[in-house]
N, C-alpha and C positions, 0 to 999 in steps of 0.2 A: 783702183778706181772707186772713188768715192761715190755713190748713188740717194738721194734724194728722193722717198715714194712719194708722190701723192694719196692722198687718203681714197682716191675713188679707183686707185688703181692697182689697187689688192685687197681682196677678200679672203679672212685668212681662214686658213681649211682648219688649222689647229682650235681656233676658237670663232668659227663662224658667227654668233648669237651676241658676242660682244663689240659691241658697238665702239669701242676702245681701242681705234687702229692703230696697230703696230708702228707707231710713226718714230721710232730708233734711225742713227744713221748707221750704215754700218760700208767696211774696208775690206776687199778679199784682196789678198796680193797673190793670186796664183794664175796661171797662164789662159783658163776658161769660165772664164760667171755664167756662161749657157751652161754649165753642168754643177754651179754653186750657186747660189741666192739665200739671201739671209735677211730674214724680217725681223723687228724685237723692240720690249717694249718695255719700261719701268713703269712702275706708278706706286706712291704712297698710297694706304688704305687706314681704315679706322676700322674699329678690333671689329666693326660688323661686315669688312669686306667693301667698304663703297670710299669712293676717295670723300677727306673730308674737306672742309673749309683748309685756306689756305694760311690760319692761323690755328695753330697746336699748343695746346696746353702742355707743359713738361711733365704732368703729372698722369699723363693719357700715355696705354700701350698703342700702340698703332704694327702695321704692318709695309712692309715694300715685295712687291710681287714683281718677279721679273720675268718676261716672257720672251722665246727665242723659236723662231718658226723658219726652218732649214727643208730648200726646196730642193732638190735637183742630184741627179744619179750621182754623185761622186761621196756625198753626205755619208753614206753606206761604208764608205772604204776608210771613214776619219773617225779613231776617237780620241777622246784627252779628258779635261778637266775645264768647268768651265769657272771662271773667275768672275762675278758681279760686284759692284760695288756704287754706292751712292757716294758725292763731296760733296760737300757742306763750305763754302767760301763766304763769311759775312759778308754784309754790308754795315759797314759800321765797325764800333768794338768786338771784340771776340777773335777768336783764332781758327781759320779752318780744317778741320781736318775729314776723311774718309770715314765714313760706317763701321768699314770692313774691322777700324781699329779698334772698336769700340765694343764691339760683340765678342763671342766666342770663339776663336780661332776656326775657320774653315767654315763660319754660318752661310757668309756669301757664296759659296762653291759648291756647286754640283761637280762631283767627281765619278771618275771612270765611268762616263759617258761613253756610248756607242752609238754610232750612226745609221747601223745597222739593227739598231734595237727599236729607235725612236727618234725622230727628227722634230719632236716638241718639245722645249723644254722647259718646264714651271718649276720656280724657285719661290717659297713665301717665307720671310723673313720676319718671326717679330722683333720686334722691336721691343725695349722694354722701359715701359716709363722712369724717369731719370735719366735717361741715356742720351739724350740732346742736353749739351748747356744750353745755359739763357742768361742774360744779364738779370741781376736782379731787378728793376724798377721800370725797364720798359721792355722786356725781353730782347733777341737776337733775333734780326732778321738775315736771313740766308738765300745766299743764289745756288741752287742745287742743282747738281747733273748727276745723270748715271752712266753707267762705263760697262764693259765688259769684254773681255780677251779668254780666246782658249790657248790651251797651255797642252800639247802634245811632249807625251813622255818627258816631263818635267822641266819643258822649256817651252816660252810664248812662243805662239805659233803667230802665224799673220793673217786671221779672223780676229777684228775688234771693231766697237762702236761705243757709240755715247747717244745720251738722250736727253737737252735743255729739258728738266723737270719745272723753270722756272722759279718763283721766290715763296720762301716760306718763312712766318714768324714763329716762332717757341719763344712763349712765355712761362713763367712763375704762379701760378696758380694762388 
């Protein structure tokens, strides 16, 4: 069952003070949600931590911070590997592809995770300038989403969500 929050309808324990609701969709496919629930969020940042303008310079580090807030007594009894990732889908010229390809093998993933240890989970990703193409003459604009699936003892499990990040331009500095 696919679930929908509203923003006024969770307040998250994991990062009460930010103002930045977990507004992620997220899919449980297992037989009780009153004993799972799952918050989560992406966001681009600029290397000071704050999202920036919705136009990127190629020549700027930036960051992606992904955030996962897992409520309810079962969370305790699951671990795995968690899987994040941002796409990149032009509009216009250019070719889409994932983050996750483009970085360091395993940068997106928090692994051997336990549920029992901690049911917050913060991932910050830099990013490192040059790593977005861009056309040369009027940059690449992009329709971006972020994703993520856990992966128990090295196979996906059926915890996943996404998050319309909305559109972004990389240019050529």
């Amino acid at each position: 069952m696919s679930t929908p929050m509203p923003a006024a309808a969770h307040v998250s324990r994991c990062w009460p003070r930010d103002r930045d609701y977990l507004d992620g969709r997220t899919e449980i496919r297992l037989p009780s949600e009153a004993l799972l629930h799952a918050y989560w969020d992406a966001d681009i940042l600029d290397s000071n931590g704050v999202p920036p303008t919705t136009i990127i310079s190629v020549g700027d580090d930036f960051f992606v911070r992904f955030r996962l807030e897992l409520d309810g007594g079962l969370w305790a009894c699951i671990a795995g590997d968690w899987c994040f990732d941002i796409g990149f889908t032009p509009i216009g010229k250019g070719t889409g592809f994932d983050l996750e390809d483009l970085l360091t093998p395993g940068a997106t993933h928090v692994t051997n995770w336990k549920g029992c240890e901690t049911t917050c989970v913060e991932l910050n990703v830099r990013v490192p300038a040059g790593t977005i193409p861009a056309e040369y003459c009027d940059g690449t604009l992009y329709e971006v989403g972020a994703k993520f699936q856990l992966h128990c003892c090295g196979k996906p499990a059926a915890v996943v969500g996404y998050e319309a990040l909305e559109e972004y331009q990389f240019y050529q500095p």
